[in-house]
N, C-alpha and C positions, 0 to 999 in steps of 0.2 A: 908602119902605122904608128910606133909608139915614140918615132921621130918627128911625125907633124902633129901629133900630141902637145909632146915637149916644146915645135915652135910656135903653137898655138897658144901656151900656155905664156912664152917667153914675151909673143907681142900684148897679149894680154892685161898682163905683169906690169908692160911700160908703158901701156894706157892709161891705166888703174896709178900710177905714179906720177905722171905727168897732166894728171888730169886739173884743171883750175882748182884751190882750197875755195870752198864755200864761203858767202859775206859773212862779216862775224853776226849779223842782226837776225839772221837765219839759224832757229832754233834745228838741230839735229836730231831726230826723235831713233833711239838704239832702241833694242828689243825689250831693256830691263824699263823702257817709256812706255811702250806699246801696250793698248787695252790687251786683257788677255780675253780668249773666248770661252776658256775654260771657266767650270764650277765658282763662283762666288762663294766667300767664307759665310756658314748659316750664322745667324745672331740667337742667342739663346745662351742653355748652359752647357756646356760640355759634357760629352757623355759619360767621363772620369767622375765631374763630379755628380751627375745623374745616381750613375753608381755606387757613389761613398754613402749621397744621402738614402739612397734606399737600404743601403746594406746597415746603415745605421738606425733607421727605423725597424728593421728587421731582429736586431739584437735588442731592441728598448720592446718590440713585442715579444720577443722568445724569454724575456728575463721577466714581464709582467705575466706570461702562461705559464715560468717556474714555479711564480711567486703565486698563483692560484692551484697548481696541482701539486706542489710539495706542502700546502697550508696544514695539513695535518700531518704529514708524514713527519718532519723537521723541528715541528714547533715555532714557537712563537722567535725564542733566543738564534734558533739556526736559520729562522728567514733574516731576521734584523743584520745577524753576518753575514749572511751570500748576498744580500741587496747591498749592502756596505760595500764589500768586497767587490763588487761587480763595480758599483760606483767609483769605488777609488782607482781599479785598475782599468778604466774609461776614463778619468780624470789624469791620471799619471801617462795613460799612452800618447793621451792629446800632448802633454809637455815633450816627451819622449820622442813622438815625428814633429813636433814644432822644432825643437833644437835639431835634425835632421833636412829641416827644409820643405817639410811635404805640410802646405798650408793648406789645401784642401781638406786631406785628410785629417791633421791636426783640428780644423774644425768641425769637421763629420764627428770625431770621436766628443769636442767641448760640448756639443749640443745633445749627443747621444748623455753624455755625463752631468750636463743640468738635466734633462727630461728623467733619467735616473732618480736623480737629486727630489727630483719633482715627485715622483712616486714614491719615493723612500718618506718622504715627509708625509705626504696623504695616507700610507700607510701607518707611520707613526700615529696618527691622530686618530686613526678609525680603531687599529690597536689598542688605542690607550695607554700607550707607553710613557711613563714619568708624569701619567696624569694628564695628559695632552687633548684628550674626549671634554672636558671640563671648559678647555677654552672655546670662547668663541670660533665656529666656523669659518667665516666672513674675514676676523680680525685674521684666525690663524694664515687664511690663505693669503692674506695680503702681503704679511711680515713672511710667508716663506717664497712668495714670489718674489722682493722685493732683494732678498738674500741672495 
């Protein structure tokens, strides 16, 4: 049997060989042509970055419920540092996975570290730190948005 196989396969062979080449006006359609039936890419955002921006909203909430349940325990001087510090090393990791290539995340972390930015200032103003209460509301937030 594994002989009329083999001549089966041999006339086969020089069918497939000697068969006429196609006109050349006749397009060829190969597999990597062919619709596929499979899944469609979805449009939207990736669930990588789904997850960066959530997870990055999650540390800009967990750092503003520090920054109300340590208010008295820390004082005024050791909020002003752990906000700072929170903001610089959310501004510094953004540079840090940017020179590594990871752009997503790199901007998870810049927006996580303006919106930082962004509370560390409103907080500055309602504090009154360096007399900051005194200016205008309206002006202050414009000029610190604006920064």
């Amino acid at each position: 049997m594994g002989a009329a196989l083999q001549q089966r396969r041999m006339v086969l062979l020089t069918d497939l060989q000697s068969a006429p080449v196609p006109a050349v006006g006749v397009p060829l359609v190969t597999l990597q042509d062919a619709p596929s039936a499979g899944p469609q890419p979805r449009q939207g955002l990736p669930a990588q970055q789904v997850l960066l921006a959530v997870g990055a909203l999650l540390v800009l909430v967990a750092a503003s419920v520090f920054l109300a349940v340590a208010w008295d325990v820390i004082g005024v001087g050791g909020l002003v540092a752990a906000m700072a510090l929170v903001t610089l090393v959310a501004g510094g990791s953004s540079v840090a996975v940017a020179q590594r290539g990871l752009r997503a995340s790199a901007e998870a972390l810049a927006v996580l570290a303006a919106a930082l930015a962004l509370v560390d200032a409103a907080a500055a103003h309602w504090l009154d730190l360096a007399g900051l209460s005194a200016v205008d509301l309206w002006g202050y937030a414009a000029w610190v948005t604006a920064a």
